[in-house]
N, C-alpha and C positions, 0 to 999 in steps of 0.2 A: 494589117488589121490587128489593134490592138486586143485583145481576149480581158473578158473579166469573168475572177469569177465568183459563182452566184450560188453555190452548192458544195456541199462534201458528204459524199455518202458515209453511213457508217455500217455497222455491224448486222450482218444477214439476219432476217424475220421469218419465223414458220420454215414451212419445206416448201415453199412452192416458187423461192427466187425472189422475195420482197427482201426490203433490207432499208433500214435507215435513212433521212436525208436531213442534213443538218442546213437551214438556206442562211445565205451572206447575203442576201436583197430583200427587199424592201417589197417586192413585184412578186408574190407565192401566184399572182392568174396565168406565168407566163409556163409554170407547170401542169401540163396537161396532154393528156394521150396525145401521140400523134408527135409530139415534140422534140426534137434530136437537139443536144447537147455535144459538145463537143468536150472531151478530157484528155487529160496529158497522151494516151494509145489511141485510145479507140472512140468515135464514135454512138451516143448509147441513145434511143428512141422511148421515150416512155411509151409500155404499154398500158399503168393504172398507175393510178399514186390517189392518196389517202393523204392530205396534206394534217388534217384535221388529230390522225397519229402520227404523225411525220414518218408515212412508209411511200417507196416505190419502187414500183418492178417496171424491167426494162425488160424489150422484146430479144428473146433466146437466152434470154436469163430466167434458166425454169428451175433451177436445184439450189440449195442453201451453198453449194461449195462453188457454182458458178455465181453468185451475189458475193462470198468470201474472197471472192478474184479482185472485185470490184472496191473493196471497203479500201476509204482513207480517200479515194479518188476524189477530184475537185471537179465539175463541171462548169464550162464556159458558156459565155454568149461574147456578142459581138457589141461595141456601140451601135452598129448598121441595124443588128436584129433588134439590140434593147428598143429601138427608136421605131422601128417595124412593130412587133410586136406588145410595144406597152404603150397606152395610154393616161400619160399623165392629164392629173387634175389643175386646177389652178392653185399656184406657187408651190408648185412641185416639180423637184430639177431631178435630172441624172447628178450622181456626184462628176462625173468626168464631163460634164459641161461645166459644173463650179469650178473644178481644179483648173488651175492657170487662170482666173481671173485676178482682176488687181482689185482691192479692196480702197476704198474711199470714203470718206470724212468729211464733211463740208466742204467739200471742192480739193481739200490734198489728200493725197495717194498715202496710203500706209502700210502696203505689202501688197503679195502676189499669195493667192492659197496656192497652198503648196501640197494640202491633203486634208483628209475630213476624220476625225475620230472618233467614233460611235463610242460614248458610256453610258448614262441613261438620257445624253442629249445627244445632238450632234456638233461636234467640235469643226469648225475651220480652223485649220494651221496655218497659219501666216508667218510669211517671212516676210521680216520689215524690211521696208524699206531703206537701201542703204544710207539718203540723207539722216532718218532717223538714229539708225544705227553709231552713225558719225558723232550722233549727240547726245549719245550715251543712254539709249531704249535700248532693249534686248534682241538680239538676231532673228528671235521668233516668238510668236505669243500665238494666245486661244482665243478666239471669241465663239459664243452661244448663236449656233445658226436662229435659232425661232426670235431669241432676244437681243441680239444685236444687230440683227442682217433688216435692214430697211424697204430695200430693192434690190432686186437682180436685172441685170439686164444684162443677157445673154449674148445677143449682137451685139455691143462693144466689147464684151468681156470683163464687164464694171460691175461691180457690186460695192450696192452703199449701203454705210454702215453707221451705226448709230450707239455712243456709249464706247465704242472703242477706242479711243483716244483717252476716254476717261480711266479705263484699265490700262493703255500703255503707259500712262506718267503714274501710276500707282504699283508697275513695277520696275519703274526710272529708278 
C-alpha cells in the first residue's frame, strides 16, 4: 500500500496540545475528529482541528512539549482510504489515478504523466514519448491540466489532450 502524504504538522499552539497543520491535499473534509492518520512512528487520531486557523490536536496530545514531539511530522492516508473517504465531484481525479496515464492528441500518443506540479495551476509532467524524442522534441514537457486536458478517462488510462502538440513543436 502505497502512502501519500496529505499533511505536515508544524509548531505547537497554546498549552493545551494544539499545534499547526500545513495540508498537501486538495480534500481539508477528510480532517475531522475521529480520524487516524498514519506518520512516519506513530499513529495520531484527531481529537479537534480548527481547519479554518489551521490548528489540531490529537488524542493524548495534551501539553505544548507533547505537540513539540510531533512538529515537522507528515501525515498519510492511503489511495484505499482517499477513495473510501473522499467524494470526488465531476471531473475531479485523485493525482495518482492521473499519474501513469498516457497522454494523447488526435489519436497519437505523446507521453505518459509522470507527475503533477502544483504552482498557481496544476502541471502534468509528461514524458514524451520516445518516437517523438527520436525526432528531436524534448524528454519531457508541461502541460496546464484545466487548459489542455480535454478528457480523462481513467479506465484506459488515456487522457486527451488538446493544444499539446502545439507547445511541443514550439519547443522543438
Amino acid at each position: 500500500m502505497k502512502k501519500i502524504p496529505i499533511a505536515k504538522l508544524g509548531k505547537s499552539h497554546g498549552v493545551k496540545g494544539w499545534q499547526k497543520i500545513h495540508l498537501l491535499t486538495d480534500f481539508p473534509e477528510q480532517f475531522k475528529p475521529g480520524a487516524t492518520f498514519s506518520s512516519d512512528k506513530v499513529d495520531l487520531t484527531i481529537e479537534k482541528v480548527d481547519l479554518k486557523r489551521g490548528l489540531v490536536k490529537f488524542k493524548g496530545v495534551d501539553t505544548p512539549e507533547d505537540a513539540k514531539k510531533l512538529t515537522n511530522r507528515v501525515l498519510y492516508t492511503t489511495e484505499e482510504e482517499s477513495k473510501k473517504n473522499i467524494k470526488l465531484k465531476k471531473d475531479e481525479y485523485f493525482w495518482f489515478d492521473i499519474i501513469g496515464c498516457d497522454v494523447f492528441e488526435d489519436g497519437k500518443r505523446l507521453g505518459k504523466v509522470k507527475d503533477i506540479e502544483r504552482a498557481d495551476v496544476d502541471y502534468l509532467v509528461i514524458d514524451t514519448d520516445e518516437e517523438l524524442v527520436k525526432n528531436g522534441y524534448p524528454k519531457r514537457f508541461l502541460i496546464d491540466f484545466k487548459r489542455n486536458v480535454e478528457d480523462v478517462d481513467l479506465e484506459n488510462k488515456k487522457i486527451y489532450a488538446k493544444k499539446a502538440m502545439e507547445l511541443l513543436n514550439s519547443l522543438k
